[in-house]
C-alpha positions in Angstrom: 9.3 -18.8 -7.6 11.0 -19.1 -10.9 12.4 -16.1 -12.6 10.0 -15.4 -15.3 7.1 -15.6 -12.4 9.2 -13.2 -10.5 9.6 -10.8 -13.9 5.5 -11.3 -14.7 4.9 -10.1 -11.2 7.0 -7.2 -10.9 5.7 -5.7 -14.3 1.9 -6.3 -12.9 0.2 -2.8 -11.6 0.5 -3.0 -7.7 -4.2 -3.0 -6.3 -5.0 -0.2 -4.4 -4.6 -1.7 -0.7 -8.1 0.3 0.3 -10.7 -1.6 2.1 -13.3 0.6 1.9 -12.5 1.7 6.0 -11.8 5.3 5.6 -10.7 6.6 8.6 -8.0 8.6 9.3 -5.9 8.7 13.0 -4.4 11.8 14.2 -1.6 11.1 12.0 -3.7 11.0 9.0 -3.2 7.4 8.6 -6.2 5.4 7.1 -7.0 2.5 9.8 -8.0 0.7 7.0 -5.1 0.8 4.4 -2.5 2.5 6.5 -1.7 4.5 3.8 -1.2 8.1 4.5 -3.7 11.4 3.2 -1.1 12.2 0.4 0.1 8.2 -0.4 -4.1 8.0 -1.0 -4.1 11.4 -3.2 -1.3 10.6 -5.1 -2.1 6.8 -5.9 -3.8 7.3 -9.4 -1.3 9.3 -10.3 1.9 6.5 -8.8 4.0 5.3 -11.1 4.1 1.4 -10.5 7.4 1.5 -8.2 6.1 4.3 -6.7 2.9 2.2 -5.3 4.8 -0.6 -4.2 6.8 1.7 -2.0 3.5 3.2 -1.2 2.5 -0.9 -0.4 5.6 -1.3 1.3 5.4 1.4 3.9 1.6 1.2 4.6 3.0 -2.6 5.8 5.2 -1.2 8.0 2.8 1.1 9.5 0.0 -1.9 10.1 2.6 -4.1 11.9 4.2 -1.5 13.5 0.9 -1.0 14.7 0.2 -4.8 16.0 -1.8 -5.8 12.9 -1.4 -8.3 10.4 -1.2 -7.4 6.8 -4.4 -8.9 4.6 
């Protein structure tokens, strides 16, 4: 990827990883997004590193649980 496609794509606003699969495990971990009950509350108010740590760890979460990230 060349570096001003890099640059372009870091200063794009991180999409909301929900699938519309809102269920939360005992953990309060959506099985749809693997986000977290307060990563999900405080999403609108994220600033745009702040979502893609959000992004980031909700990845984690779905492989650490066997899945594959969409």
């Amino acid at each position: 990827m060349s570096d001003e496609k890099a640059a372009g794509k870091e200063n794009r606003e991180p999409s909301s990883p929900c699938i519309s699969v809102c269920l939360l495990n005992d953990e309060d971990v959506c099985l749809g997004c693997y986000r977290n009950a307060a990563e999900i509350t405080d999403w609108f108010m994220a600033t745009q590193e702040e979502k893609r740590d959000i992004l980031s760890r909700a990845r984690e979460r779905r492989l650490e649980d066997g899945g594959v990230w969409l």
